[in-house]
N, C-alpha and C positions, 0 to 999 in steps of 0.2 A: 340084154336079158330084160332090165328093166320096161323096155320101148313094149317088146314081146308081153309083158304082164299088165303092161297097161293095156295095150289092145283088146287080149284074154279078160280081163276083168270088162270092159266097158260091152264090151259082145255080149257077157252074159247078166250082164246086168242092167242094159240099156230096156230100154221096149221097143217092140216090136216096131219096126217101121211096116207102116201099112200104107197101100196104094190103091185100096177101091174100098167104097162103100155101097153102102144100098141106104136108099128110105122109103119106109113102108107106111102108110098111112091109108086111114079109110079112103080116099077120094084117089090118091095117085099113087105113084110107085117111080122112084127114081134109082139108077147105078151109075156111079161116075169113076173113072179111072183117072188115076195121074201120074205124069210121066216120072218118074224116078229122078233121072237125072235135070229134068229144066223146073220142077216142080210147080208145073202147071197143070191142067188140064186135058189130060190125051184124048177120053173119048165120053160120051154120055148116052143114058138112056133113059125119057119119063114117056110116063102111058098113065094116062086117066085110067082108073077102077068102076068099073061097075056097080051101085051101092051094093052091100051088103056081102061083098069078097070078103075084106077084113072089117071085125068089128073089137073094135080095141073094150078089151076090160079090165081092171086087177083082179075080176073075180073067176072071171070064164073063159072057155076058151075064145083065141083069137082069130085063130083062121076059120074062117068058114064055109068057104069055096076053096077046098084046096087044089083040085084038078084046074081049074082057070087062072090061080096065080104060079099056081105048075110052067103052065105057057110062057107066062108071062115074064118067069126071072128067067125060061130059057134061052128065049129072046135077048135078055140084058146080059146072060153071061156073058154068052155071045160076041155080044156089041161093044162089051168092056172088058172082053178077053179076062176073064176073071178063074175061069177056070184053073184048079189047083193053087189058089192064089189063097191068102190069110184076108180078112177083110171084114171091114166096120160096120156096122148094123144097129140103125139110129132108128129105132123102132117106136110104136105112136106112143105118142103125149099119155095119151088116159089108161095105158095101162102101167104104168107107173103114177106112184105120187111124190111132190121135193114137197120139203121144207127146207125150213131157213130160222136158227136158233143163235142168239146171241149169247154167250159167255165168258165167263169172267175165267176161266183157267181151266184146263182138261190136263187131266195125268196124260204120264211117259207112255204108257202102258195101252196098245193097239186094242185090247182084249178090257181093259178098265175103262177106255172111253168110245168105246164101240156100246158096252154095257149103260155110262151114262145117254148118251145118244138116244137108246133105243127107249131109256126111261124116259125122255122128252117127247118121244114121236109117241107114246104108250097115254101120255098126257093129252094128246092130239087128237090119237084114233085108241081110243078105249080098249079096242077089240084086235089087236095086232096078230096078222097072221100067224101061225107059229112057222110055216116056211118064206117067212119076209126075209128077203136080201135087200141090204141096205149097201151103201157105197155113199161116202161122204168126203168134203173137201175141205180143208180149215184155211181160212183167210183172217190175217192175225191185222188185230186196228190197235188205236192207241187205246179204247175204251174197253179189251179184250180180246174177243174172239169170237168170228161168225162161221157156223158151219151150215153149208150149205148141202143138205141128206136127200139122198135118189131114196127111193121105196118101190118094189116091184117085189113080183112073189117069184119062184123058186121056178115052177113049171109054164109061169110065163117067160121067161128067158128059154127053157128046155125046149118050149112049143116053135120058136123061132131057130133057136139053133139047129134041131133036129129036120125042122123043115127045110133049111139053106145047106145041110149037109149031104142029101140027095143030089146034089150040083156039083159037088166036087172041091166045094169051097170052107175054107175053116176058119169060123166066127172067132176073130180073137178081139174085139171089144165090144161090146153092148154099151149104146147108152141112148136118152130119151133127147129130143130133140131140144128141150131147153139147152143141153149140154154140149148137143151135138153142131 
């Protein structure tokens, strides 16, 4: 029984194992699959973009040709079997912002230091979205604690999800290529 609860607990608890991603950036466009089991490399797809396909913002929107990169991730499903698959989406640099804050101790509390957080980046950029999603990392030193904060808005994320879900495909991580 025991064996049995361990299993049950780490299933749903674990994260997702994912096996394709995309990157999307103004200039090219890449998808790569990996094999599950040798966890390598199974297949790939890049293609140069055309200027002015995607134009990365935090403020605006990003797709701008959407009929031509339409083609184009049809192409990659394709190629990386990705269809019905869960899969990563490391979307450009500039519509997102990181920092990087060094501190001396952050509360227990996800919700109390999410709050401080957002008072640092509010120190930074004066004007902070009111639908800013933030996602942050804590890497603990002997001189404190450095948190390393993604910044991106709400409907930038929506804008790409919505668009990759026409493919049959379900965005389950987003992040900016520093991370990625």
């Amino acid at each position: 029984m025991n064996q049995f609860w361990d299993r049950f607990t780490k299933y749903f608890s674990d994260s997702p194992k994912i096996f394709t991603g995309f990157y999307l950036s103004p200039h090219y466009f890449c998808g790569v699959s990996l094999s599950a089991k040798e966890k390598n490399m199974s297949d790939y797809y890049i293609k140069n973009l055309p200027q002015g396909i995607v134009r990365p913002s935090l403020n605006e929107k990003n797709i701008i040709e959407e009929e031509i990169l339409k083609q184009e991730f049809l192409k990659a499903i394709k190629k990386v079997n990705a269809r019905g698959k869960n899969i990563a989406l490391v979307f450009p640099e500039l519509s997102q912002k990181t920092f990087t804050f060094s501190l001396d101790s952050l509360p227990n509390s996800p919700r109390e230091r999410e709050q401080i957080i957002r008072f640092r980046i509010k120190k930074k950029m004066p004007f902070l979205p009111e639908d800013a999603r933030i996602s942050y990392d804590l890497i603990s030193k002997e001189s404190g604690i450095r948190a390393v904060v993604i910044l991106t808005r709400k409907y930038i994320v929506q804008e790409y999800e919505e668009f990759l879900s026409q493919f049959g495909v379900k965005v389950r991580t987003v992040v900016p290529p520093l991370v990625g």
